[in-house]
C-alpha positions in Angstrom: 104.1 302.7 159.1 101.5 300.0 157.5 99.6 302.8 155.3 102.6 302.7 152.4 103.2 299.5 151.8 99.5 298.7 151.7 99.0 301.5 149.4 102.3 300.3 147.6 100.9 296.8 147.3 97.3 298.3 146.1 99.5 300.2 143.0 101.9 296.7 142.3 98.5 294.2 143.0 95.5 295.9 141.3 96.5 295.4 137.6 97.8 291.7 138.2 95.0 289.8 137.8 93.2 290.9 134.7 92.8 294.9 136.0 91.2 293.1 139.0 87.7 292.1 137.3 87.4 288.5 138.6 86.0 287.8 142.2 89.4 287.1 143.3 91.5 290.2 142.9 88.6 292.3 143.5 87.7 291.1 147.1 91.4 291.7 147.9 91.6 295.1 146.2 88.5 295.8 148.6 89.5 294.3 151.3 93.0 296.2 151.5 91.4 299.4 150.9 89.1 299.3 153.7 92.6 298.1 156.0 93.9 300.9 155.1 91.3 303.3 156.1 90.7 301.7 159.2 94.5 301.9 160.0 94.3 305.8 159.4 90.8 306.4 161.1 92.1 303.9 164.4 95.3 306.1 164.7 93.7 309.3 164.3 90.6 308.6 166.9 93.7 307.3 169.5 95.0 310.6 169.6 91.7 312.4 169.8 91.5 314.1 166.5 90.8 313.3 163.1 92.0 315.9 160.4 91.6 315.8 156.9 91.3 318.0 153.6 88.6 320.0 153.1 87.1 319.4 149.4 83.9 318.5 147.8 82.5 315.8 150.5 78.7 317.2 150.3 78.5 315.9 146.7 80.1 312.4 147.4 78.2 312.2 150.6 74.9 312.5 148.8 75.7 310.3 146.0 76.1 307.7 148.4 72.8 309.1 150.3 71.2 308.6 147.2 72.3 304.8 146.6 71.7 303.5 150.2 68.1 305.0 149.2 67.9 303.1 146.0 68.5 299.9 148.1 65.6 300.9 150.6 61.9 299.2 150.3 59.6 302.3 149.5 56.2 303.0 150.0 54.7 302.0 146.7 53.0 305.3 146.5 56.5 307.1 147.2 58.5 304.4 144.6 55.6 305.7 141.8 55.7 309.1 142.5 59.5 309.3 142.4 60.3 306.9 140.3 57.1 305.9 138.1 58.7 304.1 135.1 60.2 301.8 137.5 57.1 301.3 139.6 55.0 300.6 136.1 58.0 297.8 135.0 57.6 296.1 138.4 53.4 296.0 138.0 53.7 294.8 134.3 56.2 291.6 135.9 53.9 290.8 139.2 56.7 292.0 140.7 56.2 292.6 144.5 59.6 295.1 144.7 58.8 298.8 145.8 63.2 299.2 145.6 64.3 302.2 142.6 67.1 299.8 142.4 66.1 296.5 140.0 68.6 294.4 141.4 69.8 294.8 144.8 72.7 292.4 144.4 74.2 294.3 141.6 73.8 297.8 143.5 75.3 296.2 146.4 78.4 294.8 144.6 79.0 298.2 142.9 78.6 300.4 146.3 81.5 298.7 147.8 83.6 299.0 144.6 82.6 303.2 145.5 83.4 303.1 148.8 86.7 301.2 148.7 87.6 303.6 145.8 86.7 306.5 148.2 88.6 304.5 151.0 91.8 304.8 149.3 90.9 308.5 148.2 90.7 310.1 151.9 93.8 307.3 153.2 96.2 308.9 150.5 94.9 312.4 151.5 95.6 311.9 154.8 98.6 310.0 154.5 100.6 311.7 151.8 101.0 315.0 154.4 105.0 315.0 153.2 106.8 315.9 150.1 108.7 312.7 150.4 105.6 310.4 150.9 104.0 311.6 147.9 107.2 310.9 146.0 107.4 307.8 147.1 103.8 307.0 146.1 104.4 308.5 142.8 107.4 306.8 141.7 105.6 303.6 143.1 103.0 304.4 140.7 105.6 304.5 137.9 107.4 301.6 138.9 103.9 299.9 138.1 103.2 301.6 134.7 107.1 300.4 133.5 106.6 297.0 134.7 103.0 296.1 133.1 104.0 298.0 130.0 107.7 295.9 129.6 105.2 292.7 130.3 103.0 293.9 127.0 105.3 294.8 124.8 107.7 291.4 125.4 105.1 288.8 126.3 103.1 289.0 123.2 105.8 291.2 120.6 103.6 289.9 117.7 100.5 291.2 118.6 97.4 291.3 116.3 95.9 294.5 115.9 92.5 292.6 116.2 93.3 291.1 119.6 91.5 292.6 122.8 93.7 291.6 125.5 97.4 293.7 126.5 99.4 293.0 129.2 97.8 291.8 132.3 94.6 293.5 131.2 91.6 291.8 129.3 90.8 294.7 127.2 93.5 297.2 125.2 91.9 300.2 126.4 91.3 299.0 130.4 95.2 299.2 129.8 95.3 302.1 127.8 93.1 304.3 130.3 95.3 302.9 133.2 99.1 303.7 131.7 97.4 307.4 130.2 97.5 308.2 133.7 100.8 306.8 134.6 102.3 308.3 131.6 101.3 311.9 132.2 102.5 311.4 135.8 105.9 310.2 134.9 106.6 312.9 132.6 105.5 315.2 135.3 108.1 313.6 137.7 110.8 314.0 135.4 110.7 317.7 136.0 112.0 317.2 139.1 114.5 314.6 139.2 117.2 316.2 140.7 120.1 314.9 138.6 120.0 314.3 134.7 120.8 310.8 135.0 117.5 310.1 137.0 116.0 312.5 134.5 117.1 310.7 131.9 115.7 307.1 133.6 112.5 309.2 134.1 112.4 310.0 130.5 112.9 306.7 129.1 110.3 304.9 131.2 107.8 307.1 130.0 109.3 306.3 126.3 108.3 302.9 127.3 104.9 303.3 128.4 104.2 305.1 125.6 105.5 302.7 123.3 103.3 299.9 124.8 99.8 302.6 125.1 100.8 302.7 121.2 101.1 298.9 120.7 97.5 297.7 122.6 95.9 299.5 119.4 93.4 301.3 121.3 92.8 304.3 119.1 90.7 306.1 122.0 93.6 305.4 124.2 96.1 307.4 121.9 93.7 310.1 120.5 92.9 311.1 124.2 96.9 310.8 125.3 97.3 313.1 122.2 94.9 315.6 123.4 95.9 315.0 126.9 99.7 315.9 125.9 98.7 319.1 124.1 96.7 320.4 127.2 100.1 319.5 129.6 102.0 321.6 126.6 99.9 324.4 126.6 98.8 324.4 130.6 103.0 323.9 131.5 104.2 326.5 128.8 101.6 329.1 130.4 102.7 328.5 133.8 106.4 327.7 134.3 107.5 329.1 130.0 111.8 328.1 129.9 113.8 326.1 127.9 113.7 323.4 130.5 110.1 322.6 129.5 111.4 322.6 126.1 114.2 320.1 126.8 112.5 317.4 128.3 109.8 317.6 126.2 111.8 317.2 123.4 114.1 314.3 124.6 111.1 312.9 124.9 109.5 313.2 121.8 113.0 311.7 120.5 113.4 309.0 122.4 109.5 308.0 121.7 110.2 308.4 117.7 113.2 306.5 118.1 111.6 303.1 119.8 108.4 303.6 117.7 110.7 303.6 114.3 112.4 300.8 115.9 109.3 298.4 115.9 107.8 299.7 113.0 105.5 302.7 112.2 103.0 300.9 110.2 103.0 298.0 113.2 102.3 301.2 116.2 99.8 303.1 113.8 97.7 299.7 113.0 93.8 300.6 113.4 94.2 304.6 113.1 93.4 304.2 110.1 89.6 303.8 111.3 89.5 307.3 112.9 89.8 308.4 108.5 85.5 307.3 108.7 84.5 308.6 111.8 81.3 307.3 111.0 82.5 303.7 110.8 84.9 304.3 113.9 81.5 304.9 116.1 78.9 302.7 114.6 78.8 300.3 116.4 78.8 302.1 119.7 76.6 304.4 118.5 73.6 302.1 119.2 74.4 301.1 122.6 74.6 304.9 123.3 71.0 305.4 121.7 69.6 302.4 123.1 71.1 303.9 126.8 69.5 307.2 126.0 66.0 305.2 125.8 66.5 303.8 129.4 67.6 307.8 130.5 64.7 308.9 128.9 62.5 306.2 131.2 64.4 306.3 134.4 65.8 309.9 134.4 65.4 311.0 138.0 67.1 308.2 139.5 67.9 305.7 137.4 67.4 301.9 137.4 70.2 301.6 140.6 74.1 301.5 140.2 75.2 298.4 138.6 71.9 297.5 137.0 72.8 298.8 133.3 73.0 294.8 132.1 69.9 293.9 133.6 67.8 296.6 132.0 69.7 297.1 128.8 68.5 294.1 126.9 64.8 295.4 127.0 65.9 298.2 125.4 68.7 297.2 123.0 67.3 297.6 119.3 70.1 295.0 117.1 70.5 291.4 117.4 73.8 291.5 116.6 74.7 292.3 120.0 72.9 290.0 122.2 73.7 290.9 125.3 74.7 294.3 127.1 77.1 294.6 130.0 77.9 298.4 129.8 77.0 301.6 127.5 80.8 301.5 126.6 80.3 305.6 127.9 80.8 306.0 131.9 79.2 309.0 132.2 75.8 308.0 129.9 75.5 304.4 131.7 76.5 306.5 135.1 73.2 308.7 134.1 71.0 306.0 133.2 71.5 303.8 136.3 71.9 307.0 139.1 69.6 309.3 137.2 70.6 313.1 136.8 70.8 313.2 140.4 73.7 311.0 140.9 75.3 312.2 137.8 75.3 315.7 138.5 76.0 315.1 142.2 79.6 313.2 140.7 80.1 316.3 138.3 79.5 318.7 141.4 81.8 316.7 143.2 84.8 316.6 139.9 84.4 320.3 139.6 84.5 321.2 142.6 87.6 319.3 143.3 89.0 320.4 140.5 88.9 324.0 141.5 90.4 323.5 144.7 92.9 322.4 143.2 93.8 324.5 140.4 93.0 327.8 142.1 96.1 326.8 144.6 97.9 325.7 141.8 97.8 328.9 139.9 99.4 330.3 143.2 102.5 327.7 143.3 105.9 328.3 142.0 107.1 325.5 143.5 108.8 322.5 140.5 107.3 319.7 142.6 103.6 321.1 143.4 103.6 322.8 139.8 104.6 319.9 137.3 103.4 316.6 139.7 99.9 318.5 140.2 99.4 319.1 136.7 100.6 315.7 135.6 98.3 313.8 137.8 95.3 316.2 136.9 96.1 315.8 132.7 96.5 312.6 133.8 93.1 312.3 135.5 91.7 314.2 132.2 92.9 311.9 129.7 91.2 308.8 131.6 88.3 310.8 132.0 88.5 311.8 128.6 89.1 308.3 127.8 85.3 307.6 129.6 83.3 308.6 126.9 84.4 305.7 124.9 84.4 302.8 127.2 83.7 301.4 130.7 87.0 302.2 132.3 85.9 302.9 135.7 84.2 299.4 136.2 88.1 298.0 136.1 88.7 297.8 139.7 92.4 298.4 138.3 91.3 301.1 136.5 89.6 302.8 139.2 91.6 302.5 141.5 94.6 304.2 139.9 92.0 307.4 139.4 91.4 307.5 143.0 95.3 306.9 144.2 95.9 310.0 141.3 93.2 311.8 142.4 94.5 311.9 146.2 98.1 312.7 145.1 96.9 315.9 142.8 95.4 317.3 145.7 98.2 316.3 148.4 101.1 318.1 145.8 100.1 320.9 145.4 99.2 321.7 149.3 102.5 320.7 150.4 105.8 323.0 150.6 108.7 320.9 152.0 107.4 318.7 155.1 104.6 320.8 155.8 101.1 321.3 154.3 101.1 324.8 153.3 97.7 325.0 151.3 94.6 323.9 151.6 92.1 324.1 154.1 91.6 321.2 156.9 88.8 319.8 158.6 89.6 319.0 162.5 87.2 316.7 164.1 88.2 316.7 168.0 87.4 313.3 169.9 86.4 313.9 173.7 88.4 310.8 175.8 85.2 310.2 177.4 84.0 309.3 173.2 87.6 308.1 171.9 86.3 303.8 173.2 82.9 304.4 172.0 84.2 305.5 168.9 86.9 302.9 168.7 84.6 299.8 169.1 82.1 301.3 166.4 84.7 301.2 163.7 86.1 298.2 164.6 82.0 296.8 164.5 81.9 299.0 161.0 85.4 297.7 159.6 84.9 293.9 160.7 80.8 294.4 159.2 82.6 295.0 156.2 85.5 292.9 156.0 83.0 290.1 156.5 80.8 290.7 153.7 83.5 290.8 151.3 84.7 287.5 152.7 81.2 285.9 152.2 80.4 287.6 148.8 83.9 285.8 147.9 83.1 282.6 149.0 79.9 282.0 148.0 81.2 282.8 144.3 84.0 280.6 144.9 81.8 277.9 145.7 79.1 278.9 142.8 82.0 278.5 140.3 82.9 275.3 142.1 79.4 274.0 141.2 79.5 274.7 137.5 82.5 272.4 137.1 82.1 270.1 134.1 83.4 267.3 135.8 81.1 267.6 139.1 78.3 265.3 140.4 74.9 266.8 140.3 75.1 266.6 144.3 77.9 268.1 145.2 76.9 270.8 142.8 73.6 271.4 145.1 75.8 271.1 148.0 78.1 274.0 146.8 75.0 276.2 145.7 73.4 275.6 148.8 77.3 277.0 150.5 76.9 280.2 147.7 73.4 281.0 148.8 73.5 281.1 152.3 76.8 282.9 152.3 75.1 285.8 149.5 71.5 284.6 149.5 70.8 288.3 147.5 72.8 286.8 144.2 69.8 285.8 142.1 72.2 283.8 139.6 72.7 281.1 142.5 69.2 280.8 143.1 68.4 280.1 139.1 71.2 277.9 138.7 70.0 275.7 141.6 66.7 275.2 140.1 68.2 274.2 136.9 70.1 271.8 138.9 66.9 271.0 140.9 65.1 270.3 137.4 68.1 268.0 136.2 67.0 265.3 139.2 63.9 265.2 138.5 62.5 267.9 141.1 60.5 270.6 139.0 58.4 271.3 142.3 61.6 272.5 144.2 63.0 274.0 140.9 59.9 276.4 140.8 60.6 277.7 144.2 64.1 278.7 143.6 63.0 280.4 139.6 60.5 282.5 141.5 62.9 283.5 144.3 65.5 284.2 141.5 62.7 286.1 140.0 61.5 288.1 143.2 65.7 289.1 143.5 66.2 290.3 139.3 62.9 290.5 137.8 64.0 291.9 134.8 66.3 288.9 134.1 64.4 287.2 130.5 66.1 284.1 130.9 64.8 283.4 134.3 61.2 283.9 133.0 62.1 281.8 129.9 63.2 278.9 132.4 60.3 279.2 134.3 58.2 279.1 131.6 59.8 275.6 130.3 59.2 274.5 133.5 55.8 275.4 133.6 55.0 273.6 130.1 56.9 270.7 131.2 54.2 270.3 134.4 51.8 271.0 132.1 50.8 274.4 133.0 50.4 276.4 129.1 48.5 279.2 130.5 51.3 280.4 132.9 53.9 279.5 130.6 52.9 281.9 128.3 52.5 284.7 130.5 56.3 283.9 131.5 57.3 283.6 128.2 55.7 287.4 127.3 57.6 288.5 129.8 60.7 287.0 128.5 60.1 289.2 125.3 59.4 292.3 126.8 62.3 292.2 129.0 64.3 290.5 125.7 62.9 291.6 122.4 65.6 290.9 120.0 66.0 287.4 121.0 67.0 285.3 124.8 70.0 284.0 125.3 70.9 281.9 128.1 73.7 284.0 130.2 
């Protein structure tokens, strides 16, 4: 069947490429998830009947409710009852947009990054219906964690404590947060290897990845696997008490002493010493997180629209030292301040209730597989979670992902009881034959809709990068813009960096058009109303320069930077 090795090649692929942040990776990650899901959903509508688990949908269902709404044009009477902070920042820019969402572009981009998340969520619950398929999945997801953690530790052996990137990854803790989970699953599986010599491999692959989530020097990455570890203790020795738990958690413990001795205590424990002055540890975070509670406090209904938390954050950010903000470096606080309380409590709703799905058939379980694989993924899930509070883990496609492929499993192992679902409660949609075409062609319309606008948003950046080539003609850099904004005419950037280009030959009148449509897309952008201001004084027009340029400090106070 199709569904595993594109689910296999998801696991291997999604860390390759720097945890899957540049255009590239991503669009494949996407595009691969949404195969997958169409696979399950074609097969299942064939037969006439589409089944599936029964968990928390109404929360996930809304939140996505609630982001198609803050894409939607509202009445402006409806945008300022609703949402009047962002209906008084659009009248103080002349800005025509009634949308809670400041960017569309940027809510856009992150919806699909939901949705093929949520893609692979429902194709691993419906495909991982065996004990064998979900073993397979989870040592494919261990086979992953062993290889990009061998890759860290040998491709850069000397590696300084103040250097951000580890293994494929361009950040220590995007990799930490992804091989917590792995880690936690591993052990788990090494519960139930069924000789000691696959034990034993077990073991010593998660000595491994432990060794390498100790030598990116994230210090949230090994407080939280610290605390994770402790809760997997306690939790295991509560449910399944024996000297077999013991054991292997012993061996463990050895083995991991033994490699960590082997490289150097003082080298593995490098930055720890940080955590001694709390204080200093959280300083510099701890601005981003009050300056993000200043937007929550403006926009706390519904936020400023998912994916907007750079293009609001400068007009709120209170150092110059940090110039510019891309995320709160806290999921759930920038998860607040660009969905509101709504969307964040709809996500919660939608955790917890999961969550006690699945533990209240765990507690029922005797079973070694559905007992030490469910709580493994689920410590695993709560160390990455945990993990969330620190940085922006699940804007790593990579990241993600894994939490999603994790999340499916949890549910899937502790439902199952040899080849058959035992547990858990189902949902059975039954197609009538005189529906099954209909229904056929409408997902095939839905699957190619969306297929084709990841294509397009791919090319057009692949032919906006093309354009900022050093070594390009000012020419074929208009003709490549031109390609990027007809292909994704809702990415504001394109439109602003053609009417710089526009301004380099000489055409301010044509450059003007293009600022002001950037501006109409991302009003809240300062450096677009800084170049349009320069524009303006360069044709001579003071008076409307200087309104642009008060804009530009309003949306920028502590100083513009061209981005």
């Amino acid at each position: 069947m199709l569904i595993e090795p594109l689910l296999i090649f998801l696991i291997i692929f999604s860390p390759l490429i720097y945890g899957g942040v540049t255009i590239l990776p991503l669009s494949i990650i996407e595009a691969v998830s949404f195969l997958a899901l169409f696979i399950i959903l074609f097969k299942a509508i064939s037969r006439g009947r589409i089944s599936f688990p029964k968990i928390g949908y109404p929360p996930l269902l809304l939140f996505i409710g609630l982001i198609l709404l803050q894409l939607l044009p509202l009445p402006q009477n409806f945008l300022s009852s609703i949402s009047p902070s962002t209906a008084h920042l659009y009248q103080v820019l002349g800005c025509s947009r009634t949308n809670i969402t400041i960017f569309s572009e940027a809510t856009i981009n992150m919806l699909l990054q939901v949705l093929a998340c949520i893609a692979i969520l429902f194709t691993v619950l419906t495909y991982a219906d065996t004990e064998d398929k979900a073993k397979r999945l989870a040592l494919a997801v261990i086979v992953s964690g062993v290889l990009y953690s061998l890759y860290g530790i040998f491709s850069r052996p000397y590696l300084a404590a103040n250097s951000y990137q580890f293994a494929t990854f361009v950040n220590r803790n995007h990799f930490a947060a992804y091989i917590e989970m792995i880690i936690l699953v591993t052990i788990a599986y090494s519960f139930i290897a069924r000789s000691k010599t696959a034990r034993g491999i077990t073991i010593f692959a998660a000595s491994i990845m432990i060794i390498a989530l100790f030598l990116s020097f994230s210090r949230a990455g090994r407080m939280c696997f610290i605390f994770s570890m402790a809760a997997f203790i306690v939790l295991l020795m509560l449910k399944q008490p024996g000297k077999k738990t013991l054991l292997i958690l012993s061996v463990l413990f050895v083995v991991s002493l033994v490699f960590i001795l082997s490289i150097g205590l003082e080298t593995t424990l490098k930055r720890m010493d940080t955590l001694l002055d709390p204080t200093k540890a959280i300083f510099s975070r701890a601005n981003i997180y009050k300056d993000t509670l200043n937007i929550v406090r403006d926009f706390p209904r519904f936020g400023t629209g998912l994916g907007t938390f750079k293009d609001i954050a400068e007009a709120y950010k209170t150092m110059r030292t940090q110039r510019m903000y891309f995320f709160a470096h806290n999921e759930p606080l920038q998860l607040i301040s660009e969905t509101g309380f709504v969307g964040f409590m709809l996500i919660l709703l939608f955790l917890i209730l999961y969550s006690k799905d699945v533990f209240s058939i765990w507690f029922k379980r005797h079973s070694p597989f559905a007992v030490y694989m469910t709580l493994g993924c689920m410590i695993g899930l709560f160390s990455a979670g945990l993990h969330s509070f620190f940085e922006f883990l699940l804007h790593i496609p990579a990241d993600a992902m894994f939490f999603f492929i994790i999340l499916g499993l949890s549910y899937r192992v502790v439902t199952l009881e040899g080849s058959n679902i035992k547990y858990g409660k189902a949902i059975e949609l039954k197609i009538p034959e005189s529906a099954r075409v209909f229904s056929m062609l409408l997902l095939i319309a839905a699957f190619l809709s969306v297929e084709t606008l990841i294509a397009r948003r791919y090319l057009a950046q692949a032919a906006f990068e093309k354009s900022e080539g050093k070594k390009i003609f000012v020419q074929d850099a208009l003709r490549e813009l031109d390609r990027a904004i007809s292909l994704n005419p809702g990415n504001s950037l394109y439109l602003n960096k053609k009417g710089d280009t526009l301004l380099k030959t000489n055409n301010p009148t044509a450059a003007e058009e293009f600022y002001k449509k950037a501006i109409d897309l991302n009003p809240t952008r300062a450096d677009y109303h800084l170049d349009l201001g320069h524009l303006y004084i360069i044709t001579g027009r003071e008076e409307l320069a200087n309104e642009e340029f008060k804009k530009a400090a309003l949306l920028n106070p502590q100083g513009i930077r061209k981005r």
